[in-house]
N, C-alpha and C positions, 0 to 999 in steps of 0.2 A: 622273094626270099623264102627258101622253106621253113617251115617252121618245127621249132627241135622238139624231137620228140621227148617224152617224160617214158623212161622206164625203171624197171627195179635197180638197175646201177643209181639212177639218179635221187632213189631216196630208201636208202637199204635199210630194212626189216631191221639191221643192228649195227653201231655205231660207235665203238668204243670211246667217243666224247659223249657221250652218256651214263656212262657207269656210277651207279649209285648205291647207296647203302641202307640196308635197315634193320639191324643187328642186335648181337646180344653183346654188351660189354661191363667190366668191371677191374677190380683192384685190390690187391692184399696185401699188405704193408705188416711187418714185424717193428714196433713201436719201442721194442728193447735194445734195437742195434746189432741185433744174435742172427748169423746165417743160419738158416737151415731147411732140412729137406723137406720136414713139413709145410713152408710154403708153398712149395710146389705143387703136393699132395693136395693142400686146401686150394691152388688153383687150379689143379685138374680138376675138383670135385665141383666147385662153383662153375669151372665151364661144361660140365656135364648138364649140371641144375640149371640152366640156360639154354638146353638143346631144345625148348621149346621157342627160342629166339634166331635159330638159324634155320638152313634150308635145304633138304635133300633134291637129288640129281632123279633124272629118268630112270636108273638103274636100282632107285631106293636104297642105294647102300654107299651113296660118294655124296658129300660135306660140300658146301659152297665154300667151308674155311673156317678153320680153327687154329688158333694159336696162343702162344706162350710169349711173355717177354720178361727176360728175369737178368738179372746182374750176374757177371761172369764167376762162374762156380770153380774156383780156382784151386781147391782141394781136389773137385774131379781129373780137369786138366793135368794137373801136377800127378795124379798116376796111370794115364791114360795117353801121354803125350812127353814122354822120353825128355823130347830135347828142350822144354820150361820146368823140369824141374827142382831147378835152381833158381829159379826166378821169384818173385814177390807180385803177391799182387797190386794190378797197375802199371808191373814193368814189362806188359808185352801186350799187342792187340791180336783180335778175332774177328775172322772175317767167315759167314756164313754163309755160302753157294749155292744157288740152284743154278749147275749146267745140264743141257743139252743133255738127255741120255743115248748119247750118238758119241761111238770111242775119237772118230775123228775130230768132231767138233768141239767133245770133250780139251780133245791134246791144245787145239790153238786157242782156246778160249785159255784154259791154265800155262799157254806159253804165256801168252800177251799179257797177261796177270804179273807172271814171273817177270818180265820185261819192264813194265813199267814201275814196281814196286821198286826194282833194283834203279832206275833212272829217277826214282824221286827220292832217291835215297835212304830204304830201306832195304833189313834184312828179312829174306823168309827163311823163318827157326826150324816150321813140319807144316804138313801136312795132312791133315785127316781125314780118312772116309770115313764120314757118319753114318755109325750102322742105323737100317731100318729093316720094317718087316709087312711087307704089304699084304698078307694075309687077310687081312681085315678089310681091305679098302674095294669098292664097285669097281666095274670093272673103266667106269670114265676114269677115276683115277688113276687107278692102275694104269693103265694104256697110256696118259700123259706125266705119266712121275718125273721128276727130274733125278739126274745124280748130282748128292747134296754131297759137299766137300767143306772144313773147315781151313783156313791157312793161320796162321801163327806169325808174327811178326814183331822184331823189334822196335823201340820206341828211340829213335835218332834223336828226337829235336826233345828238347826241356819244356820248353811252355806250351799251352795252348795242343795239345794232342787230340784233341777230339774236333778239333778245327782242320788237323793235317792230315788226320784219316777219313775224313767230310772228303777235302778236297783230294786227295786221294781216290777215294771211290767213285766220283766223278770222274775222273780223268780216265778211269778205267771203264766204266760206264759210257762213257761216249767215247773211249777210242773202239771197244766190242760195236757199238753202234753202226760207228762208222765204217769198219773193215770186216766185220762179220754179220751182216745183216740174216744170214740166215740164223744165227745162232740167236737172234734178240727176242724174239718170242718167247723161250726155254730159260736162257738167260738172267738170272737176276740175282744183286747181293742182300740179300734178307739183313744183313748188319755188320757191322765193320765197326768196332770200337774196341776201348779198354776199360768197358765198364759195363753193359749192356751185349746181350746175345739173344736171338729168337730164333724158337725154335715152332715152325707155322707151316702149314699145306691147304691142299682140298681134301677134305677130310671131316667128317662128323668129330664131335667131342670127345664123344666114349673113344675114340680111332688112332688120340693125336698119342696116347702115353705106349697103344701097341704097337703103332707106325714108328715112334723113338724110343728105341727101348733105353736110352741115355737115363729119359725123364724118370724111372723107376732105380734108378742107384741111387742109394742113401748118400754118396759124396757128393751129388750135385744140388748145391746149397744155394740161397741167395736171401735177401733181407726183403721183397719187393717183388712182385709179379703183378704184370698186365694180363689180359686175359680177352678172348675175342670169340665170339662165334660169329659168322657172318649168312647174313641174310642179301643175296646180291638183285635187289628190287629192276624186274624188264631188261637183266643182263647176265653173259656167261661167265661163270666163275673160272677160278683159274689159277694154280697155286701160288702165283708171283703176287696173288691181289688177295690172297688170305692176307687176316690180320695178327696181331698187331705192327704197323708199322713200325719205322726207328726211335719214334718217338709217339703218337698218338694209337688211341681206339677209338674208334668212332662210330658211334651210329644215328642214323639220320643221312639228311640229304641236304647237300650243299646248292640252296636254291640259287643261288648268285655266282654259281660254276662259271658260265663262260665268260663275265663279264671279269671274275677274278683273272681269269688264267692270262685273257686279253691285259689286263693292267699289269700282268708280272713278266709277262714277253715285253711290254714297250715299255717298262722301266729299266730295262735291262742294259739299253744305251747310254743309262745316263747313273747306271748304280756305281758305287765305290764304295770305298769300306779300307779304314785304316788297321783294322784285322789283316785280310785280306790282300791286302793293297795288289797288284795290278795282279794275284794269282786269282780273282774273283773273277776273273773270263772260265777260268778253267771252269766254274760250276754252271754255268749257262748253258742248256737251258735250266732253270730253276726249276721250274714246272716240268718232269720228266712228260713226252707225248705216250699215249697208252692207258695211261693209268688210271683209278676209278677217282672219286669226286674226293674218298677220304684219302686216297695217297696224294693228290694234290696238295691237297692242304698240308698234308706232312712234309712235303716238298719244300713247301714255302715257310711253315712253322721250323723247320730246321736251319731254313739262311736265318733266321730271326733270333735263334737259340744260340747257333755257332758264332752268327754276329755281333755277341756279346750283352746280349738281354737275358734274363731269367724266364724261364719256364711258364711264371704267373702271369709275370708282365707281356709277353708274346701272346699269351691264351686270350691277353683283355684286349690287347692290340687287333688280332683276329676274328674275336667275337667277344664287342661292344654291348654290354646290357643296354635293353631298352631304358630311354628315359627320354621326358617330354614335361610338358605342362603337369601334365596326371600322375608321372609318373617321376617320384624326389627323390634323389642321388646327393650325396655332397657337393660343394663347388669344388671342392678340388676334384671328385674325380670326376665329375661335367665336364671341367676342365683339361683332365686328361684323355678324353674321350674325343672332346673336338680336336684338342690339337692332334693326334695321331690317327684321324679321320682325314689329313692331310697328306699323311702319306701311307696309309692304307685302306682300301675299302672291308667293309665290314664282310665275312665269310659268312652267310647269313642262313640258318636254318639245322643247325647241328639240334639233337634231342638229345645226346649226352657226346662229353669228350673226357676222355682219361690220357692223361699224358705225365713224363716220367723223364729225367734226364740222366736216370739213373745213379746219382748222388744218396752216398748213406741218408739216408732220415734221421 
């Protein structure tokens, strides 16, 4: 028999199941219940003050990833966007786009969007091209930008919205998958809600308020900002894998990667959920393939969110404090610790997590 030879196909220099993190993150929270612009302003400046926590490109002038995650600024919308301006907030959602900057790929990526929105029974209200201004950005950036689009959509169903635009986004998400593979690359919905919007690239900090010049209008207001700089530790960065996710910022590295991602694909045959009920195929895979160590977990922290858990309670489920002999916790929550150590393994090795479900404080 010969024997097979070992070459660089067989153990490549780079690996996208390896993507990891080692970042800057943080949080700004208005305690009064008041939108306003000034949070924004204090999270662009906090994620400047952290550009010593992320990581420049070859070119010295392109960002591993910088971003914003703030509640939908619905004073801006409502003068920027015609056809919600009758609307109240909460009664329409937002879905943020990175397509393809290719006009073709463009068109069938925003048919098949149009298509499937209208077959799960919604409306789309507009449309927007989110102005940008890449002046500022190296030239890696430059060269892979995406064109970023907003959509506007009505809200059909009464309960549970942030459940139906979850699965929603999925469906849309693996049907691009499926029948567009060249577009999947370029590809990606940065967020889709009616409470929460992010606005994220590859991009240095100082880069994210010239690159959107949205983020500098005094009507784009919110109570709550996430904030991300990313540092992408022995991998390529890339605008879809800027932070902040839909819900998480993360930095560190998720030592128990593949053994989670393994346990979230073979529980997959046997999940349910009376949320859900048998539309819960639709969001499988759970774990999107691609993605770095911290959008996993966001992946999974979201079936757990949408699922009908709270934010805190997901976070402990995911990442279980240490406790042992040495180490004294209450019995209750010993107690809660083992029993949901039965149906989840521990995501083991985060150094901070900020997460947000976008709910007034």
């Amino acid at each position: 028999m010969k024997e097979e030879q070992n070459t660089i196909d067989s153990y490549p220099l780079y690996n996208p199941d390896y993507e990891h993190d080692s970042c800057g993150v943080g949080f700004i929270a208005n305690l009064n219940k008041k939108s306003e612009h000034k949070i924004i302003e204090m999270g662009l400046e906090a994620l400047i003050n952290l550009t010593h926590r992320g990581a420049v490109g070859g070119d010295a002038n392109t960002g591993d990833g910088a971003g914003l995650l703030f509640q939908i600024p619905h004073d801006f919308f409502k003068e920027n966007v015609p056809e919600i301006s009758n609307l109240k907030i909460n009664e329409y959602g937002v879905g943020q786009v990175f397509f393809p900057n290719n006009k073709e790929q463009i068109k069938k990526c925003k048919d098949k969007i149009e298509n499937i929105i209208f077959n799960e029974g919604y409306q789309i209200l507009a449309w927007r091209d989110v102005p940008t201004d890449d002046k500022s950005l190296g030239e890696i950036a430059k060269n892979s930008q995406p064109h970023i689009k907003q959509f506007f959509i009505n809200l059909p169903f009464k309960n549970n919205q942030e459940q139906q635009f979850y699965i929603l986004r999925r469906v849309i998400e693996n049907s691009i998958a499926d029948e567009f593979p060249d577009c999947l690359e370029d590809f990606y919905i940065c967020s889709l809600s009616s409470k929460t919007i992010i606005y994220k690239g590859m991009l240095l900090a100082q880069q994210l308020a010239e690159y959107y010049p949205d983020l500098k209008n005094k009507k784009l207001k919110s109570k709550l900002v996430l904030i991300h700089q990313r540092y992408s530790t022995n991998t390529f960065p890339s605008w879809k894998l800027a932070q902040p996710f839909r819900y998480v910022a993360h930095n560190g590295e998720i030592n128990t990667l593949r053994g989670n991602i393994n346990k979230m694909y073979s529980r997959e045959k046997a999940m349910s959920s009376s949320i859900f009920n048998d539309k819960i195929k639709k969001l499988f895979p759970v774990v999107v393939p691609g993605g770095s160590d911290s959008a996993m977990f966001d992946n999974t922290f979201e079936l757990l969110v949408q699922g009908g858990r709270s934010i805190e309670k997901s976070l402990m489920i995911m990442i279980p404090e240490a406790f042992g002999q040495k180490y004294y916790i209450s019995e209750d929550r010993r107690a809660f610790y083992e029993y949901y150590s039965s149906i989840m393994e521990p995501w083991d090795g985060p150094a901070a997590m900020v997460a947000t479900d976008g709910v007034t404080i």
